[in-house]
C-alpha positions as CSV (number, residue, x, y, z in Angstrom):
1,X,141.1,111.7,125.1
2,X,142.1,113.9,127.7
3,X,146.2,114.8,128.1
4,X,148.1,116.4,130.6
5,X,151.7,118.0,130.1
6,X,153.8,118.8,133.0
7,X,156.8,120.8,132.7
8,X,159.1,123.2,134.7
9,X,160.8,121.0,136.8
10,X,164.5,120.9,137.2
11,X,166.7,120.9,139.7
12,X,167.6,123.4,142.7
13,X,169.2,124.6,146.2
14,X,166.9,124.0,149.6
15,X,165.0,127.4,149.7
16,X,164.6,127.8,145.9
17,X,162.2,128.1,143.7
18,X,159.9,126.7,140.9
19,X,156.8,126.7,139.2
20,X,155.2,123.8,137.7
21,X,152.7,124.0,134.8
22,X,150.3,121.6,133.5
23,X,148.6,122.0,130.1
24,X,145.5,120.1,129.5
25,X,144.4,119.0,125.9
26,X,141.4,116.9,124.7
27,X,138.9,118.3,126.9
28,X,135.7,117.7,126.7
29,X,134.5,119.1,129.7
30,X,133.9,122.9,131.3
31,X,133.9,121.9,135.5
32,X,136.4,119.6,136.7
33,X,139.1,119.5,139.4
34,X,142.8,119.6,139.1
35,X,145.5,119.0,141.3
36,X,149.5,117.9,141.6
37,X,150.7,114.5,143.3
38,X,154.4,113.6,144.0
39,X,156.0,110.5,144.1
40,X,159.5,109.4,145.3
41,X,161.7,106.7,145.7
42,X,160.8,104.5,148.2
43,X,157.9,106.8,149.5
44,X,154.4,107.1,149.3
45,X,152.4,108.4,146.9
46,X,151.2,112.1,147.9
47,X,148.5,114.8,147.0
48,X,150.5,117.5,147.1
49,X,147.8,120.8,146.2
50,X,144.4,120.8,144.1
51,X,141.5,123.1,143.3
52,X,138.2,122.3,142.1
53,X,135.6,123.5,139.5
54,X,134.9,126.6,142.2
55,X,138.0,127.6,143.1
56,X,138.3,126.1,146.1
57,X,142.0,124.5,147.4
58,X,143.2,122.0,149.6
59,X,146.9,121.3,150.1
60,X,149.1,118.7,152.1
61,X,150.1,119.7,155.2
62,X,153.3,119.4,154.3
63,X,153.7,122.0,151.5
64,X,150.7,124.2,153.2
65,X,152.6,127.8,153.5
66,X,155.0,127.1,151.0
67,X,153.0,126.1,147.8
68,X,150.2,127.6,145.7
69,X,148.1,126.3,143.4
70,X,146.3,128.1,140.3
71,X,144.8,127.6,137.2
72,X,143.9,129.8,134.2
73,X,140.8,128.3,132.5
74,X,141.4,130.5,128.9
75,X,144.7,128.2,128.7
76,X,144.0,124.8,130.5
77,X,147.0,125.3,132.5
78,X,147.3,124.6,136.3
79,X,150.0,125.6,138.2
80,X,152.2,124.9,140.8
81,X,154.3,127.7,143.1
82,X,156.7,126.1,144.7
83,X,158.7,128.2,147.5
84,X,161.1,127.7,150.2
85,X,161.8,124.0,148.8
86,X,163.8,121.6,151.4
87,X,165.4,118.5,150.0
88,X,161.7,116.1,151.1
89,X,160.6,117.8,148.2
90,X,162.5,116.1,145.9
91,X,160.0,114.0,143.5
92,X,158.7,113.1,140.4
93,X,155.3,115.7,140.4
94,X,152.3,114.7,138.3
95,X,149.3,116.5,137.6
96,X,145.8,115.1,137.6
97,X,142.5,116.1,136.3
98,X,139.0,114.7,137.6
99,X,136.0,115.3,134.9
100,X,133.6,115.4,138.0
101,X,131.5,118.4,138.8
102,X,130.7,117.8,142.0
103,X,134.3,116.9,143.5
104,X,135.7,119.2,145.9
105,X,139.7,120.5,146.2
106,X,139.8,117.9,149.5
107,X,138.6,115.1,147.6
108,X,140.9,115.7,144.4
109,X,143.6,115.7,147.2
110,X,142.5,111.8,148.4
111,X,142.1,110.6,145.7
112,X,145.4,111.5,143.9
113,X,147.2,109.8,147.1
114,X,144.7,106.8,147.6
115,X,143.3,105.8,144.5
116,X,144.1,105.6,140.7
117,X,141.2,107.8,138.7
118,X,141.1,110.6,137.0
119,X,143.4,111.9,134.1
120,X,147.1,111.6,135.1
121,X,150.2,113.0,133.4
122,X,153.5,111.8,132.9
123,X,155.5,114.2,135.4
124,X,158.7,116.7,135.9
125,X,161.5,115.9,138.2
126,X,161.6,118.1,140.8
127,X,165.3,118.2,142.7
128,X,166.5,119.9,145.6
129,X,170.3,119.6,147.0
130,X,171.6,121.4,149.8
């Protein structure tokens, strides 16, 4: 069974920084997708930044410019650069995996806000105060 580990969030000031990881374990598969969703308080549920089995991204338009996504295959890790943070940023982050060749960064993207498949972790606060 697959499991994902996120860690590295904690709290900061608007215009810090932090980077998110995500360790994958149990896989049983060589091409999949990852990505990171957030999820607030009273707020939707949003695809924040994937990539898929060919290196291809997608991000939300709201974190486009500011976060980058990357993954080392050796370790199973994913992560998540996370610059210039404003206080909307504040969330619980999860990371996702899809064991689907074929999906692409944009669909990793709708389906971590839209749907429920895929591998899903437990999450890292991420807070950001002024």
């Amino acid at each position: 069974q697959v499991q994902l580990q996120e860690s590295g969030g904690g709290s900061v000031q608007t215009g810090g920084s932090l980077r998110l990881s995500c360790v994958a374990s149990g896989l049983t598969y060589d091409r999949y997708s990852m990505g990171w969703f957030r999820q607030a308080p009273g707020k939707e549920r949003e695809g924040v930044a994937s990539i898929d089995s060919v290196g291809q991204t997608s991000y939300a338009d709201s974190v486009k410019g500011r976060f980058t996504i990357s993954q080392d295959n050796a370790k199973h890790t994913m992560y998540l650069q996370m610059n210039s943070l404003k206080s909307e940023d504040t969330a619980m982050y999860h990371c996702a995996l899809f064991p689907i060749p074929a999906m692409r960064a944009w669909q990793a993207l709708d389906v971590m806000t839209h749907a429920e498949h895929g591998f899903r972790g437990q999450g890292t606060q991420v807070t950001v105060s002024s």
